[in-house]
N, C-alpha and C positions, 0 to 999 in steps of 0.2 A: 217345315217339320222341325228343323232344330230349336228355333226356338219356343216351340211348345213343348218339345222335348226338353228344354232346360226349365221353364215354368215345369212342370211337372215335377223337376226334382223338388223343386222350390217348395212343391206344395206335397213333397212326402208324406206326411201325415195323415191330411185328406184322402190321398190315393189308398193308405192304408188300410183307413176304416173301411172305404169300400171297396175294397178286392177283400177283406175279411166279410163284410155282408155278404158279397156276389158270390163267394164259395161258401158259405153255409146254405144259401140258398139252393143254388144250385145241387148241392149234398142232398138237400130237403125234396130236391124233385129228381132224387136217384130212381125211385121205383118207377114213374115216369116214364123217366130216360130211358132204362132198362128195358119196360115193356114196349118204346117205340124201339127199342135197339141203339146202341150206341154208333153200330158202323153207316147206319141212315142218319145220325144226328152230326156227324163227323163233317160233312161239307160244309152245311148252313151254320154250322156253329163256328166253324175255324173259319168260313168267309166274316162271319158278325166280331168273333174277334182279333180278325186281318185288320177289319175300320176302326173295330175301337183303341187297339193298343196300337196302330200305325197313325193313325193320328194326335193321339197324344203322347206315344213315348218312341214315336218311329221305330215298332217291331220288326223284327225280321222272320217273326213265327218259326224260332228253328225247333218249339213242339218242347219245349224242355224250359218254359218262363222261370228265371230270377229275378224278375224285377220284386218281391217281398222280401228279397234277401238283397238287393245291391241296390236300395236307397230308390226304387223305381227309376233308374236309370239302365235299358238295355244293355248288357253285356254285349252282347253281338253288333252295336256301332260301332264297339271297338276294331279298328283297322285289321290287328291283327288277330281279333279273334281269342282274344285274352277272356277267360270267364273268372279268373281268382286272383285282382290283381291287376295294377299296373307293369306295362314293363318297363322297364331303365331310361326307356329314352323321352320322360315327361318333360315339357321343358318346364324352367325359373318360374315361368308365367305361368303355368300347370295346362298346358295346351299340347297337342299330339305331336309326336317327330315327324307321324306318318302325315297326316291332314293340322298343318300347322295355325290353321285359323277355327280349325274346333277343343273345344276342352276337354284335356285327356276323359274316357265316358269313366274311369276309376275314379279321380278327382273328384265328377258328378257323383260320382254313387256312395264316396265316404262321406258327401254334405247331408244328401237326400237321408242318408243311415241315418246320421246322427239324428235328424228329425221325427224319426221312428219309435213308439215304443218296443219294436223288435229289433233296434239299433244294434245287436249283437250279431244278428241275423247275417251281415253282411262277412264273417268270419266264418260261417259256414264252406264247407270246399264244395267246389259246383264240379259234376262230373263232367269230361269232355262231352263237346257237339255228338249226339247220335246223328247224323245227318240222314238216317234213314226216317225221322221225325218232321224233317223240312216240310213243314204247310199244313201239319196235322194240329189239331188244336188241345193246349196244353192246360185248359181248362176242363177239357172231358178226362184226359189223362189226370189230373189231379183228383177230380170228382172220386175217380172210381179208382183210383189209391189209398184215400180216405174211405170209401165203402169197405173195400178189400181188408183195412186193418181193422174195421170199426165189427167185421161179422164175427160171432165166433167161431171157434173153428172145432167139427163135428169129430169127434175122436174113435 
């Protein structure tokens, strides 16, 4: 897992274009969604992307994805759960204080940014873990985020 987790950063930019395809798409099949209901599409979706973001960016599905703001490098490999930001104890080599044979996941995430054209994205403030979110899938939450602002709203 790690090291596909590090290829991925590698290839930021590729991951970019398509996480921007896959949520326009998925945008596209809101009424869809809608009319199967989104709390019946909540399991098979959050298990479909358990596999696909646990294998190439070792998720943790905490329901709250950054990875289009931190370089597609998960925030949550971080040891201690840092979402904005390294903390203090990176070593010389840019490797954890906590897991001293992996590279701080900040490190990873200001290479993968820069690869980005939403390289700024990564200065974004990320709000803490809702841990009530743990296993729910953060592609239907975004979906219907973006529906949410896109309707207008009836006065």
């Amino acid at each position: 897992m790690y090291r596909m987790r590090l290829w991925a950063v590698k290839h930021a930019r590729a991951f970019e274009v398509i996480y921007n395809t896959l949520e326009k798409l998925l945008v596209q099949l809101h009424p869809l969604m809608a009319k199967i209901g989104y709390s019946r599409l909540e399991k098979p979706v959050a298990a479909f992307e358990k596999l696909c973001k646990g294998v190439l960016f070792d998720c943790r599905m905490c329901g709250q994805c950054a990875l289009s703001s931190t370089g597609m490098s998960c925030s949550m490999n971080c040891p201690k759960d840092l979402r904005n930001g390294p903390c203090g104890g990176v070593r010389e080599n840019g490797h954890c204080e906590v897991e001293p044979n992996m590279r701080c996941v900040w490190m990873e995430a200001w290479q993968g940014s820069q690869k980005m054209r939403a390289a700024n994205h990564i200065f974004t403030v990320q709000l803490p873990v809702n841990k009530s979110l743990q296993g729910r899938s953060a592609w239907l939450a975004r979906v219907k985020e973006i529906v949410q602002y896109q309707e207008p709203k009836i006065k």
